[in-house]
DRENPA-3360 file (N, C-alpha, C; in nm, 2 decimals, always signed):
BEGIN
1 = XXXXXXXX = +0.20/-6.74/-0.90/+0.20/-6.61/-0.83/+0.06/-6.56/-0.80 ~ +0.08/-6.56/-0.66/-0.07/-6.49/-0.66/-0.15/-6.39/-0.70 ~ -0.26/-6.30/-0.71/-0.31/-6.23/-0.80/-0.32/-6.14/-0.64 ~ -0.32/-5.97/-0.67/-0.36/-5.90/-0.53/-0.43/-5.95/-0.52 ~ -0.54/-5.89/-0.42/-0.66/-5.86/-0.41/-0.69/-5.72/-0.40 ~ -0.86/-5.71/-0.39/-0.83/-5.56/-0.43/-0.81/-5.49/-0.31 ~ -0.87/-5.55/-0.19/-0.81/-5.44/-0.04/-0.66/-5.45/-0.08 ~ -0.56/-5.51/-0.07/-0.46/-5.54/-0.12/-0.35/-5.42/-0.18;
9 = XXXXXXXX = -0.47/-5.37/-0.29/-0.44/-5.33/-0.39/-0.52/-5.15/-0.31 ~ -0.60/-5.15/-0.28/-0.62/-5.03/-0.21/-0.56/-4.97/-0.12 ~ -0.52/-5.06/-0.04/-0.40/-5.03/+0.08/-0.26/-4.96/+0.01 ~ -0.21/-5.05/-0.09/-0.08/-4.99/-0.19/-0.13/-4.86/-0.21 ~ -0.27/-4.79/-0.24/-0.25/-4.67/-0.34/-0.28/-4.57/-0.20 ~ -0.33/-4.63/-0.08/-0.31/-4.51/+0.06/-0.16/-4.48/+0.08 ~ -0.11/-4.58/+0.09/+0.02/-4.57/+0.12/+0.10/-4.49/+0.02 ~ +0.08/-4.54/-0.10/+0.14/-4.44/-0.18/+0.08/-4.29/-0.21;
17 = XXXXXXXX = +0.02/-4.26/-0.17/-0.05/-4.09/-0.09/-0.03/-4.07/+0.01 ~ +0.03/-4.12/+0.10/+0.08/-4.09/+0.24/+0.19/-4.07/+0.23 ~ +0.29/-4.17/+0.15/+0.41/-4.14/+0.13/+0.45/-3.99/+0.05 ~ +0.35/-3.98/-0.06/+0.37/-3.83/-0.17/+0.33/-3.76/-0.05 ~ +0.28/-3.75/-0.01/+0.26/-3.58/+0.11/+0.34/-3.55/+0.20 ~ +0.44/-3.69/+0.26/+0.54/-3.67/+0.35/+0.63/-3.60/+0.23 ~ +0.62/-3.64/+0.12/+0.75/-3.60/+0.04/+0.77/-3.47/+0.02 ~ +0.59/-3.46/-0.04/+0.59/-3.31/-0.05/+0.59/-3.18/+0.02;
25 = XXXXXXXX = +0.56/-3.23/+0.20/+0.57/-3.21/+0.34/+0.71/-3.12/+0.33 ~ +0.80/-3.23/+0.30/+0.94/-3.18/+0.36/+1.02/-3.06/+0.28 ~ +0.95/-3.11/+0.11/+1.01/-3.01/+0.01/+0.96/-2.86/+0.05 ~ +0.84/-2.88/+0.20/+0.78/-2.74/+0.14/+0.70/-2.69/+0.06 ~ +0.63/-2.75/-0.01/+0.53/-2.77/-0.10/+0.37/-2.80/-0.06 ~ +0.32/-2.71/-0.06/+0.16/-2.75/+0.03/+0.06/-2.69/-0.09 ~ +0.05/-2.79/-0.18/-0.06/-2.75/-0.24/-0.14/-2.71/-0.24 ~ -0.23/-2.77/-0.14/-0.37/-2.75/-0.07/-0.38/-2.57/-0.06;
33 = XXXXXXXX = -0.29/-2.52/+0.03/-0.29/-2.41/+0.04/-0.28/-2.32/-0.04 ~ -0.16/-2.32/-0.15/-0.17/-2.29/-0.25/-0.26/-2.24/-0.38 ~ -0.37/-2.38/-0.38/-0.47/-2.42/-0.41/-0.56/-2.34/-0.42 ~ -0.58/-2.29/-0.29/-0.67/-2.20/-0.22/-0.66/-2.05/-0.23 ~ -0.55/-2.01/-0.21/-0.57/-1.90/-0.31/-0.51/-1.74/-0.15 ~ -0.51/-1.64/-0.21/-0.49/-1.55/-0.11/-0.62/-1.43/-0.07 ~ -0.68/-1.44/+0.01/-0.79/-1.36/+0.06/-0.72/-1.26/+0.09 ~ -0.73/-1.14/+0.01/-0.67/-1.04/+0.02/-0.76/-0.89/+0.04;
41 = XXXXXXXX = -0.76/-0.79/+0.14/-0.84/-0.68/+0.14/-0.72/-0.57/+0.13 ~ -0.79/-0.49/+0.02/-0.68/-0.36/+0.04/-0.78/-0.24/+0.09 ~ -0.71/-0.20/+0.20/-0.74/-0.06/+0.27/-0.68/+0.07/+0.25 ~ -0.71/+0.18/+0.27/-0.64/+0.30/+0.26/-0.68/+0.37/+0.20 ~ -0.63/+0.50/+0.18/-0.65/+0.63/+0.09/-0.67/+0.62/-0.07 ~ -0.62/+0.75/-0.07/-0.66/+0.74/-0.22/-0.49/+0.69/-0.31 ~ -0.37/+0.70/-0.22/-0.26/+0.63/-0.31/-0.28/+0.45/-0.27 ~ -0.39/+0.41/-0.21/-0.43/+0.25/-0.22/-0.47/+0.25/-0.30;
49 = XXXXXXXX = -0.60/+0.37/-0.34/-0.73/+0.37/-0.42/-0.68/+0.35/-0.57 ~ -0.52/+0.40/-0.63/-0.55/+0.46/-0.74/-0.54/+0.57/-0.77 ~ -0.58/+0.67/-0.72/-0.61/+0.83/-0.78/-0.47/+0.88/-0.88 ~ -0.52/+0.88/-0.96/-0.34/+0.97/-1.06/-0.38/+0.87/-1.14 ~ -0.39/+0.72/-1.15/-0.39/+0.62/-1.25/-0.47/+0.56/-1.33 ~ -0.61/+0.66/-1.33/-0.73/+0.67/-1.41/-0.80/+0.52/-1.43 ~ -0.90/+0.52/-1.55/-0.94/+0.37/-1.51/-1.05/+0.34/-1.37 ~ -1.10/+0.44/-1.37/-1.19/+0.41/-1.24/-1.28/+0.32/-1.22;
57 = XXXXXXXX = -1.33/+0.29/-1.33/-1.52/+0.20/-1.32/-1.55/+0.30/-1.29 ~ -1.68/+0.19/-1.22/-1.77/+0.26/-1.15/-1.77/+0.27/-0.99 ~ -1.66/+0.32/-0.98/-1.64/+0.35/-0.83/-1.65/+0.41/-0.76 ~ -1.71/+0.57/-0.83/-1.76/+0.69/-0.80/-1.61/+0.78/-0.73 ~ -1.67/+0.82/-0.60/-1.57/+0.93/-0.59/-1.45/+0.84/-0.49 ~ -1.44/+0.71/-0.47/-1.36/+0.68/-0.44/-1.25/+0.65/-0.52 ~ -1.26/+0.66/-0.65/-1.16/+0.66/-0.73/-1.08/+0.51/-0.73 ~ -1.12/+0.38/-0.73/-0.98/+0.26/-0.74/-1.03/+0.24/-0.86;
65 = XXXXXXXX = -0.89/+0.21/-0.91/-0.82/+0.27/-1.03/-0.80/+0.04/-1.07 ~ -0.82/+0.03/-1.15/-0.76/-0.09/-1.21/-0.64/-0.11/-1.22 ~ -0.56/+0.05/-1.18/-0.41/+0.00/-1.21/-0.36/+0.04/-1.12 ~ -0.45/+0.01/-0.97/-0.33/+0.04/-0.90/-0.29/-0.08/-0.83 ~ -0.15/-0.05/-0.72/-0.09/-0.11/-0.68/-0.22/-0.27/-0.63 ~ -0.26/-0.24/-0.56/-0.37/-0.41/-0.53/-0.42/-0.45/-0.61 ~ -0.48/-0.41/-0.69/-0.55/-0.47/-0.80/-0.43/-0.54/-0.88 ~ -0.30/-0.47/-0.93/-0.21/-0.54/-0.96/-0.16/-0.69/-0.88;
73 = XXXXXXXX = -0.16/-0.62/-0.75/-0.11/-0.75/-0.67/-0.24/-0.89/-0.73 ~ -0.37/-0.86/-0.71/-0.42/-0.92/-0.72/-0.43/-1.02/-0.84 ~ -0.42/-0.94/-0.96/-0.41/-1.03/-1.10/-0.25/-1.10/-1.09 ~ -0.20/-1.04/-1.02/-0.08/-1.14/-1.10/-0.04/-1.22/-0.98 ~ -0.13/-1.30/-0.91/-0.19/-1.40/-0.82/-0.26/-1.48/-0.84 ~ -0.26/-1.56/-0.90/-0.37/-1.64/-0.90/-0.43/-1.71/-0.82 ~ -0.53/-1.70/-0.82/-0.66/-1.78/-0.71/-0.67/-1.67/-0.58 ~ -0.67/-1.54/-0.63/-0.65/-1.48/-0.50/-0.81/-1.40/-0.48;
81 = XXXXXXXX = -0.83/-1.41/-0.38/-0.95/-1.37/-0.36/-0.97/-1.22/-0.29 ~ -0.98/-1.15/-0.38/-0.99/-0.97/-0.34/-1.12/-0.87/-0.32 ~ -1.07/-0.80/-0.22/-1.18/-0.70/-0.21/-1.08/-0.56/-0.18 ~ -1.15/-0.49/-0.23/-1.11/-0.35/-0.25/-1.17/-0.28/-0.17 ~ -1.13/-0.21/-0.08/-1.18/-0.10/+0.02/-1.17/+0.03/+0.00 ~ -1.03/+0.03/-0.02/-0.96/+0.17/-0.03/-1.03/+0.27/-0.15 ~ -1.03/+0.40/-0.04/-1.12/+0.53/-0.13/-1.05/+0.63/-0.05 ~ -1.05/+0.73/-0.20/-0.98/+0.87/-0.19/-1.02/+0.94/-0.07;
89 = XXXXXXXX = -0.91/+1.03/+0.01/-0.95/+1.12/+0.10/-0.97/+1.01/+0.25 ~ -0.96/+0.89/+0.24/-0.96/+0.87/+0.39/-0.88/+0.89/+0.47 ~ -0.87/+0.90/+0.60/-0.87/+0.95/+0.70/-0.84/+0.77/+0.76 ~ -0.76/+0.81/+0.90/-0.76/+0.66/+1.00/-0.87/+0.65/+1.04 ~ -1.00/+0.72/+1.09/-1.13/+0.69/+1.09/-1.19/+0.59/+0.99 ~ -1.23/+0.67/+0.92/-1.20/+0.60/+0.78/-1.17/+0.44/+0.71 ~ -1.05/+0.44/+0.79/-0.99/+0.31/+0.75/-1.05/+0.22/+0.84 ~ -1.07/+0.22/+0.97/-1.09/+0.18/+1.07/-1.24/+0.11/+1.06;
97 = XXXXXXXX = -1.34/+0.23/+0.97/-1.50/+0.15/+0.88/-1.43/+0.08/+0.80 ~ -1.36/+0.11/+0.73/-1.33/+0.01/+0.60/-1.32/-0.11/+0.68 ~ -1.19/-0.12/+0.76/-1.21/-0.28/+0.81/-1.33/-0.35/+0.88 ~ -1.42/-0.31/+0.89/-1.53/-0.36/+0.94/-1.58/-0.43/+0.81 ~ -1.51/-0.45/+0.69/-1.60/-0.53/+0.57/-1.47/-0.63/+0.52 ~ -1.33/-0.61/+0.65/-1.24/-0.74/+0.57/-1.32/-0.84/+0.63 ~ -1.29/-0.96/+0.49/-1.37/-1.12/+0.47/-1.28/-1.11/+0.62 ~ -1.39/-1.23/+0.73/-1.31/-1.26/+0.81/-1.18/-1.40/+0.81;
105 = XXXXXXXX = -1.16/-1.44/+0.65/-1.10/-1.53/+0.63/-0.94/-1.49/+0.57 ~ -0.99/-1.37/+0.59/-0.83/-1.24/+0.51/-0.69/-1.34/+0.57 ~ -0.61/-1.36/+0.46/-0.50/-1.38/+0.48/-0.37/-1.27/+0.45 ~ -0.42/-1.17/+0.36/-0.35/-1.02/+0.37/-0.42/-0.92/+0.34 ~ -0.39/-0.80/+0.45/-0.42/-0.69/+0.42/-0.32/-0.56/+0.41 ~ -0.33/-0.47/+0.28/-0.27/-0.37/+0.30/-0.29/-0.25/+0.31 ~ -0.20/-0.13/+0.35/-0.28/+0.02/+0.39/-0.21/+0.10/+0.36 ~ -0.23/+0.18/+0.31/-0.14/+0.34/+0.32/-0.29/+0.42/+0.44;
113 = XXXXXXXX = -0.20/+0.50/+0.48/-0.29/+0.58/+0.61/-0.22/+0.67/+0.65 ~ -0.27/+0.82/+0.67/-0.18/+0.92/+0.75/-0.17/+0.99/+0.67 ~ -0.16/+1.04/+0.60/-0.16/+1.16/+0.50/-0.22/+1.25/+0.49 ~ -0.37/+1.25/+0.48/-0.52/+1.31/+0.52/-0.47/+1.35/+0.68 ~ -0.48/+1.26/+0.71/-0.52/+1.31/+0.86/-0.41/+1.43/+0.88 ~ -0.30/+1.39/+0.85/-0.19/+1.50/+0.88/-0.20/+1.62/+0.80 ~ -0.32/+1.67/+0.71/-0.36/+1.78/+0.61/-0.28/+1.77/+0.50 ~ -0.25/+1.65/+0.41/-0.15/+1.64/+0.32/-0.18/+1.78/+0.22;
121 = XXXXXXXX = -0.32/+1.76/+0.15/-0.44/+1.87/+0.08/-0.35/+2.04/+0.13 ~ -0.40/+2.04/+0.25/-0.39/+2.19/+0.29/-0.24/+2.22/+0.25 ~ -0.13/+2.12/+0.32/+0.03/+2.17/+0.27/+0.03/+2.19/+0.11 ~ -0.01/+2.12/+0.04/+0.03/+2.11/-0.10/-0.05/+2.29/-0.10 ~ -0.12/+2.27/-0.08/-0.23/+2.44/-0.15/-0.18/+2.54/-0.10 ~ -0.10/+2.52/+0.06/-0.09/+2.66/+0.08/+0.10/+2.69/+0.05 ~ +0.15/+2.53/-0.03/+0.31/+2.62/-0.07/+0.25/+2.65/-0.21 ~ +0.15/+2.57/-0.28/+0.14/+2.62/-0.42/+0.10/+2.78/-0.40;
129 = XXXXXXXX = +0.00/+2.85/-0.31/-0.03/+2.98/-0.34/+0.09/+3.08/-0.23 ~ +0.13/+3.00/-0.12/+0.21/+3.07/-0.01/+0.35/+3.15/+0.00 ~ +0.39/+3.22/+0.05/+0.55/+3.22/+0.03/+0.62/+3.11/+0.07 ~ +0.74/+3.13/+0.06/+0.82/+3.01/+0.10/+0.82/+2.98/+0.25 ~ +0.81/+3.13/+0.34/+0.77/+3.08/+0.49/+0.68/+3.03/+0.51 ~ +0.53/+3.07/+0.43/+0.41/+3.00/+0.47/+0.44/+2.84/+0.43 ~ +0.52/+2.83/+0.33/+0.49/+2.68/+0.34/+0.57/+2.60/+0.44 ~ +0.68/+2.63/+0.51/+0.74/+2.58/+0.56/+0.73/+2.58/+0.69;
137 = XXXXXXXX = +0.65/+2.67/+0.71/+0.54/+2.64/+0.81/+0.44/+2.57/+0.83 ~ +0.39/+2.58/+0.75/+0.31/+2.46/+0.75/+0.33/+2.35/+0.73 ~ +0.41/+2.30/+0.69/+0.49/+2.22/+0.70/+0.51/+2.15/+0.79 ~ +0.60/+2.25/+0.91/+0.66/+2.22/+1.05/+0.52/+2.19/+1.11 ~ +0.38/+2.26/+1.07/+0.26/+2.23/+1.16/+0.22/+2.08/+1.18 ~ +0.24/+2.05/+1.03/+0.20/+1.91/+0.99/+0.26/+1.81/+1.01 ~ +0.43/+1.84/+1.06/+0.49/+1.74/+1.13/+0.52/+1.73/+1.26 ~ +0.42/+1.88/+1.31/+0.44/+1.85/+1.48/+0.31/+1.72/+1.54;
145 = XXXXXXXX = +0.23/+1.76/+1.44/+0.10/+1.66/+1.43/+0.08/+1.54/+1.43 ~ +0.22/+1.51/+1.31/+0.25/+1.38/+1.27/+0.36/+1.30/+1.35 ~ +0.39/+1.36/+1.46/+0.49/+1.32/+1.54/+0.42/+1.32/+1.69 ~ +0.32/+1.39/+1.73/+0.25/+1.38/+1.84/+0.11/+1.34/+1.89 ~ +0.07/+1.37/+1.75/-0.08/+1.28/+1.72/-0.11/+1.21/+1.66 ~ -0.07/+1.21/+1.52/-0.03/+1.09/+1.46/-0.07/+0.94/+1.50 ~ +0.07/+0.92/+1.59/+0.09/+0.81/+1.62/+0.00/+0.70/+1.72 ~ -0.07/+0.77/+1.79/-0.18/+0.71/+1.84/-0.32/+0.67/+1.76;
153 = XXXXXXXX = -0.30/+0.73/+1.64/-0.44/+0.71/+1.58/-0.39/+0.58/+1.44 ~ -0.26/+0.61/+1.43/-0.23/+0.50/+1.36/-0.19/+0.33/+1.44 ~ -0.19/+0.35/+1.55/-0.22/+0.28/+1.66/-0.33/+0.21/+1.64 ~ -0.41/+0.27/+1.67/-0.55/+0.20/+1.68/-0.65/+0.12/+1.55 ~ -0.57/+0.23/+1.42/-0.61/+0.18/+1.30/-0.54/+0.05/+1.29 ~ -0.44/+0.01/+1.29/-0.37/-0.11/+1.34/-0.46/-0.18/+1.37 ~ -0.45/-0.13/+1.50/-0.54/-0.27/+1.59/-0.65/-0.34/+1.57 ~ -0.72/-0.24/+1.49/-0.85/-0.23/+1.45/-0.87/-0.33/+1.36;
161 = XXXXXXXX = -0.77/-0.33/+1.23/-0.76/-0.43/+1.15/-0.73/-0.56/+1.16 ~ -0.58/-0.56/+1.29/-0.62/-0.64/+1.33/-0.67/-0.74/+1.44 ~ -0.76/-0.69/+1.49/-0.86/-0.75/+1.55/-1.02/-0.80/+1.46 ~ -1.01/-0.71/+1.33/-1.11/-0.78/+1.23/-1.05/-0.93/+1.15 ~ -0.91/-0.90/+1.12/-0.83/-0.99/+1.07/-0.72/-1.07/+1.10 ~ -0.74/-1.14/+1.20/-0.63/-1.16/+1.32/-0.57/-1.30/+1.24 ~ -0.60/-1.38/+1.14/-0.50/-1.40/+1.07/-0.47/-1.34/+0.97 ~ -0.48/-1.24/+0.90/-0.41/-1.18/+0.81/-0.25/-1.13/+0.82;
169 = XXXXXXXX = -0.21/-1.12/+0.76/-0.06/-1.09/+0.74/-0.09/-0.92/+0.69 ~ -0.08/-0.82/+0.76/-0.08/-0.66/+0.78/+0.03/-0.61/+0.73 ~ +0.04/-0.56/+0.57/+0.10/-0.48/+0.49/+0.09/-0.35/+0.53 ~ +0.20/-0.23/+0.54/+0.19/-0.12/+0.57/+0.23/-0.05/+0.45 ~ +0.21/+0.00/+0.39/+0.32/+0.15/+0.31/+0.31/+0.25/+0.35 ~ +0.40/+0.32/+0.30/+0.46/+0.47/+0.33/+0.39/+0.55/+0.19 ~ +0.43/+0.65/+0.22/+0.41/+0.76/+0.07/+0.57/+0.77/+0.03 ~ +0.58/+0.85/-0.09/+0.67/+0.87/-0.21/+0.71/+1.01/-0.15;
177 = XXXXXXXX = +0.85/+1.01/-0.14/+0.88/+1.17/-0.11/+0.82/+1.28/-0.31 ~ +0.80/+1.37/-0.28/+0.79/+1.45/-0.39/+0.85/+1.50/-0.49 ~ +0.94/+1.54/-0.47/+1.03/+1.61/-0.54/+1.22/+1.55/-0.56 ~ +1.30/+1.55/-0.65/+1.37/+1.55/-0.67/+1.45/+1.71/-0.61 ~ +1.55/+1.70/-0.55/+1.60/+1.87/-0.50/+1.75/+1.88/-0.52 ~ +1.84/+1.92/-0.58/+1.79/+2.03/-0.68/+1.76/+1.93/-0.82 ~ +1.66/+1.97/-0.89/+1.62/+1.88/-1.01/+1.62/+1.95/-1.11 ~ +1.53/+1.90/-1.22/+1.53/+1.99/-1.37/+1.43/+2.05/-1.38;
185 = XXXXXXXX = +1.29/+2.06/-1.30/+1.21/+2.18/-1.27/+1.24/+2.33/-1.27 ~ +1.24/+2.37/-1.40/+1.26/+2.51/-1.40/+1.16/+2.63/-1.36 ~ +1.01/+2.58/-1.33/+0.91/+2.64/-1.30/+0.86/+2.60/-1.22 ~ +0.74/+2.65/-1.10/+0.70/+2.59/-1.02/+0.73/+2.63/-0.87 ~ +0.71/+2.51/-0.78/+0.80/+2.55/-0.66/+0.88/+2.58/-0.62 ~ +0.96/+2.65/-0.52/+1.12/+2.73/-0.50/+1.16/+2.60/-0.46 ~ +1.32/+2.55/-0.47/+1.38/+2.46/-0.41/+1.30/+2.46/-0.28 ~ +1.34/+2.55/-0.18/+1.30/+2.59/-0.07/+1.15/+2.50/-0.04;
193 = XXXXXXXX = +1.08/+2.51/-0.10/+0.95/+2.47/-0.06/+0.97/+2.30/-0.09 ~ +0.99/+2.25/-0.18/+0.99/+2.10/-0.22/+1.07/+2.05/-0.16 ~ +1.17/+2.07/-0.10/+1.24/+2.03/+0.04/+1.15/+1.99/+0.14 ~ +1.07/+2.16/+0.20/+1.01/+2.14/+0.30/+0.87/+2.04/+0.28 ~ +0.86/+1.98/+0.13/+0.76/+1.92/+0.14/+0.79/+1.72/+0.18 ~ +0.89/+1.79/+0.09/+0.96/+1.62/+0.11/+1.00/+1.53/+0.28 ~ +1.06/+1.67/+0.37/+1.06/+1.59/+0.50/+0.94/+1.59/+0.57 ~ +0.79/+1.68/+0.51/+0.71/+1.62/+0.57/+0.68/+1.46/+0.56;
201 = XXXXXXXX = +0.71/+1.44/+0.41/+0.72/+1.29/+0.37/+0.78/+1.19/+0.44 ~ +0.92/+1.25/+0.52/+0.99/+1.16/+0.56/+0.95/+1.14/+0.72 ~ +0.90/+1.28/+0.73/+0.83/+1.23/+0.90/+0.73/+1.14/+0.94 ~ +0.65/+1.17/+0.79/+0.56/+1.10/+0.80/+0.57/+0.92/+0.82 ~ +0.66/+0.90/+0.69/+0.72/+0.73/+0.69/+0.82/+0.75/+0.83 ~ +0.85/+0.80/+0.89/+0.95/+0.78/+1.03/+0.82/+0.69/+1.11 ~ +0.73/+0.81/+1.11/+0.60/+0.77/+1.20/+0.52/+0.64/+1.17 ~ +0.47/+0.63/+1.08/+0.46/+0.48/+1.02/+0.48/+0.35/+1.02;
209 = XXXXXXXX = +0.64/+0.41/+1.00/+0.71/+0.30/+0.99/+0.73/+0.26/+1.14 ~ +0.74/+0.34/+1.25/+0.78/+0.26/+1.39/+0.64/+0.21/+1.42 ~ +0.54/+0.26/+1.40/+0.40/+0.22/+1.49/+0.34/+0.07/+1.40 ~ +0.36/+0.06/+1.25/+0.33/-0.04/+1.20/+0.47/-0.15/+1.29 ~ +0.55/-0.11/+1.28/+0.66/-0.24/+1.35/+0.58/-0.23/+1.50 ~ +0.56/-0.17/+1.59/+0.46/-0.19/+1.71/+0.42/-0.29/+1.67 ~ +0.30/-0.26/+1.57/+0.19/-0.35/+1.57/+0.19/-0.48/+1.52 ~ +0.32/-0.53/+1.49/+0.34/-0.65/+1.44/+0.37/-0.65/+1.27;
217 = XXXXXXXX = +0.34/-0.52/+1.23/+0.28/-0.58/+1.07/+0.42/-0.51/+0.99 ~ +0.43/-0.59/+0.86/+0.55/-0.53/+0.80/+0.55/-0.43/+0.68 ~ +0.67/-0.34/+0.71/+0.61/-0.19/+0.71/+0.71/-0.19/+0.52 ~ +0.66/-0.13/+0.44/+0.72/-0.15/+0.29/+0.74/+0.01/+0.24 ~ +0.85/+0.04/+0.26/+0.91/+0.20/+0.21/+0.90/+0.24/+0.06 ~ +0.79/+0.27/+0.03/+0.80/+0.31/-0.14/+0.90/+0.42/-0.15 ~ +0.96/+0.49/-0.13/+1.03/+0.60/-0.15/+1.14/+0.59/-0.23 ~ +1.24/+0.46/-0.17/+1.34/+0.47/-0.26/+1.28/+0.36/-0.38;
225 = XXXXXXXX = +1.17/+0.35/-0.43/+1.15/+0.34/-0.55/+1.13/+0.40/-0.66 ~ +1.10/+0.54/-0.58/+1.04/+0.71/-0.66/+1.17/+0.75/-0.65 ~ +1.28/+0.74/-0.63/+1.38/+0.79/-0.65/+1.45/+0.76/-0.80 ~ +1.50/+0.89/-0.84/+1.49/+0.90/-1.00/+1.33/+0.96/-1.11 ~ +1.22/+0.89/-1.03/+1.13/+0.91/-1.07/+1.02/+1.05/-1.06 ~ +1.06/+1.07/-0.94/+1.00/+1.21/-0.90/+0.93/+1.30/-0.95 ~ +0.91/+1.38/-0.90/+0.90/+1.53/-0.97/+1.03/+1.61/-0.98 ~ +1.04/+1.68/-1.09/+1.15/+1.72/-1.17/+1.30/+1.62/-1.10;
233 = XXXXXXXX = +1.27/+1.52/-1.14/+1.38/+1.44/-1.16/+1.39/+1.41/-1.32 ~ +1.52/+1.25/-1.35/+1.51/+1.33/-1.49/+1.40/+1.21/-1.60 ~ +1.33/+1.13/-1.52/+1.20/+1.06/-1.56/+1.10/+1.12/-1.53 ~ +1.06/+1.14/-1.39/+0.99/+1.24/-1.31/+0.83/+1.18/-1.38 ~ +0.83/+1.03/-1.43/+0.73/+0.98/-1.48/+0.63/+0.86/-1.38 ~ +0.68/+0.89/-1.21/+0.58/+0.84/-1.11/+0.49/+0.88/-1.06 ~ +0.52/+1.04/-1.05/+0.40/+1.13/-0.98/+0.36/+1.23/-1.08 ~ +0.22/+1.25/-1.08/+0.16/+1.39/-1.10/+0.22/+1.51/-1.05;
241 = XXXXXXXX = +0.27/+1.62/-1.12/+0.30/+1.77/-1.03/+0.14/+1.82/-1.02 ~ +0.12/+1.95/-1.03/+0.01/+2.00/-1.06/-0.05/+1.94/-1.20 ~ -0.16/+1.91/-1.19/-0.25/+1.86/-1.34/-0.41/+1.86/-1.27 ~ -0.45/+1.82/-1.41/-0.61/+1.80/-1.44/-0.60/+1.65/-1.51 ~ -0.76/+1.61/-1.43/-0.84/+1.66/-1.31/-0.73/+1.69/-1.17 ~ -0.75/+1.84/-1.07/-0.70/+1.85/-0.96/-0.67/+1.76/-0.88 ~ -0.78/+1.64/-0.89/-0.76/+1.52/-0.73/-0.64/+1.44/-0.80 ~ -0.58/+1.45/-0.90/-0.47/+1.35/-0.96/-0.33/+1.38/-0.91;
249 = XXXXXXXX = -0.34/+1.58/-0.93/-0.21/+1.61/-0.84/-0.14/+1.52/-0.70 ~ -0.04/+1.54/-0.72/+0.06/+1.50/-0.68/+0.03/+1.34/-0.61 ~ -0.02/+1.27/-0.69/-0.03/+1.14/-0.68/+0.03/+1.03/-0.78 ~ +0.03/+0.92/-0.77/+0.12/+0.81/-0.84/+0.07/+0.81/-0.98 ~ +0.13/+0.85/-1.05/+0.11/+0.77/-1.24/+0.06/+0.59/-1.25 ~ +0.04/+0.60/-1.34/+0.03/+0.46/-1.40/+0.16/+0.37/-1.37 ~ +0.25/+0.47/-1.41/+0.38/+0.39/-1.40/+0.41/+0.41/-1.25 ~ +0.41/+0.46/-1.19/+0.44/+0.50/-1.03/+0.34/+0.40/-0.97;
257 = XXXXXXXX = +0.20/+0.39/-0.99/+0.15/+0.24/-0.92/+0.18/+0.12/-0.96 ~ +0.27/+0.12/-1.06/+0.36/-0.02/-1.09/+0.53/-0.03/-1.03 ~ +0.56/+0.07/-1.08/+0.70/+0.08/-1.02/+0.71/+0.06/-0.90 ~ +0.67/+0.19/-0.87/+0.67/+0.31/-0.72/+0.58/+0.16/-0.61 ~ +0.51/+0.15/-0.62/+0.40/+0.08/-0.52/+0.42/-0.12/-0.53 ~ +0.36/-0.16/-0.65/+0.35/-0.28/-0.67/+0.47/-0.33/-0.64 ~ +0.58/-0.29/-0.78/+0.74/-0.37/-0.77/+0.79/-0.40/-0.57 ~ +0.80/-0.29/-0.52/+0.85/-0.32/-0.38/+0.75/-0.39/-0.29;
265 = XXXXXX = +0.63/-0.43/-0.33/+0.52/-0.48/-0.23/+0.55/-0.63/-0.29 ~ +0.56/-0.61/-0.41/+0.61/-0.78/-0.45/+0.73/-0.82/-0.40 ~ +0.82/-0.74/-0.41/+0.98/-0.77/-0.35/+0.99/-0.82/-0.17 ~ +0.88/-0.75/-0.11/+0.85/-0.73/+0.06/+0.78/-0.92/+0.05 ~ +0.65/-0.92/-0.01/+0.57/-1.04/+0.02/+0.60/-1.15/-0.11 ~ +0.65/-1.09/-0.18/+0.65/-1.23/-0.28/+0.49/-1.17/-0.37;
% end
């Protein structure tokens, strides 16, 4: 019997590597990629940033939080390659500098946006000190805004991103409506007002949600995650009501940037 040789014998071990990659081709299975990991940039406000979920570093007044929603996404990813953008108080301007620092290699980015710009700040302040007409007014102000201005500015923040990240896969979220109505809050806001604060919520995600589908990118509804969880609901352990420090009000808990945020962003992308 003859003995190989070793071209012989080199040939056998290409072939049997050509063969394993067709195999693993078909199963769907691409290591390589895998391998490599997910370039990930998170953009947005301050419910991207964190704020409510303490844990800051040293991040100064942008506040990202270790426990929020990206940073989560991030650790429980392996090989993923992240950069954190998102800071408190942005604005779609705002976001629009932020993307000027995604890696140009981004394979996902995500955003909460709109909030700010629509005066989230000013509604919460003026039903906590206002009557019930003033808030509900204001209210309607903030959803004529979010319904006629809005939407062009969340347009372009879009585009913006992706045109810095044109392969990236463009995550959108919404906000958390507020309040459970009628709930176990015995003190505090009138029904009346936490209604009117909650459909600014929902106009808001109306708006969102159609202009992120515009723009190609897929849009992730935290809301019915906070349900149950709310304010004076009967956990009511996702959002801050009023508290100290002030900038944490009515923003996500610890447990609300895991539940509320993370759980459905994992459910949406895997």
């Amino acid at each position: 019997m003859a003995v190989p040789t070793r071209n012989f014998r080199r040939s056998l071990l290409r072939l049997s590597t050509a063969l394993g990659a067709v195999v693993l081709a078909t199963l769907g299975v691409t290591g390589l990629a895998h391998a490599a990991g997910t370039v990930y940039a998170a953009l947005g406000d301050s419910y991207s940033s964190g704020v409510g979920a303490g844990s800051y570093g040293s991040s100064g007044s942008c506040y990202r939080s270790s426990k929020a929603y990206p940073q989560l996404w991030a650790n429980a990813h392996s090989g993923t390659s992240f950069t954190f953008l998102a800071c408190s108080g942005a604005k779609t301007g705002d976001v629009i500098s932020q993307a000027n620092s995604i890696p140009a290699s981004a394979t996902l980015v995500t955003v909460t946006v709109g909030g700010n710009d629509a005066g989230f700040s000013d509604v919460i302040t003026t039903c906590t000190l206002g009557s019930d007409s003033d808030c509900v007014n204001r209210v309607d102000t903030a959803k004529t805004y979010v319904n006629n201005t809005l939407p062009a500015l969340l347009t372009n923040t879009y585009n913006a991103i992706k045109a810095k990240a044109p392969g990236a896969r463009l995550v959108v979220l919404s906000y958390p409506r507020f309040y459970t109505v009628p709930g176990s809050c015995w003190v505090g806001l009138s029904d009346t007002k936490r209604t009117a604060i909650n459909s600014g919520a929902d106009a808001l995600a109306s708006v969102i949600q159609s202009r992120a589908g515009s723009a190609g990118a897929t849009f992730v509804d935290v809301r019915p995650s906070f349900v149950g969880h709310n304010i004076c609901s009967s956990a009511g352990d996702y959002l801050h009501s009023l508290t100290w420090p002030v900038i944490e009000s009515y923003h996500p808990t610890v447990a609300g940037q895991s539940g509320g945020y993370y759980a459905p962003l994992q459910a949406a992308i895997g």
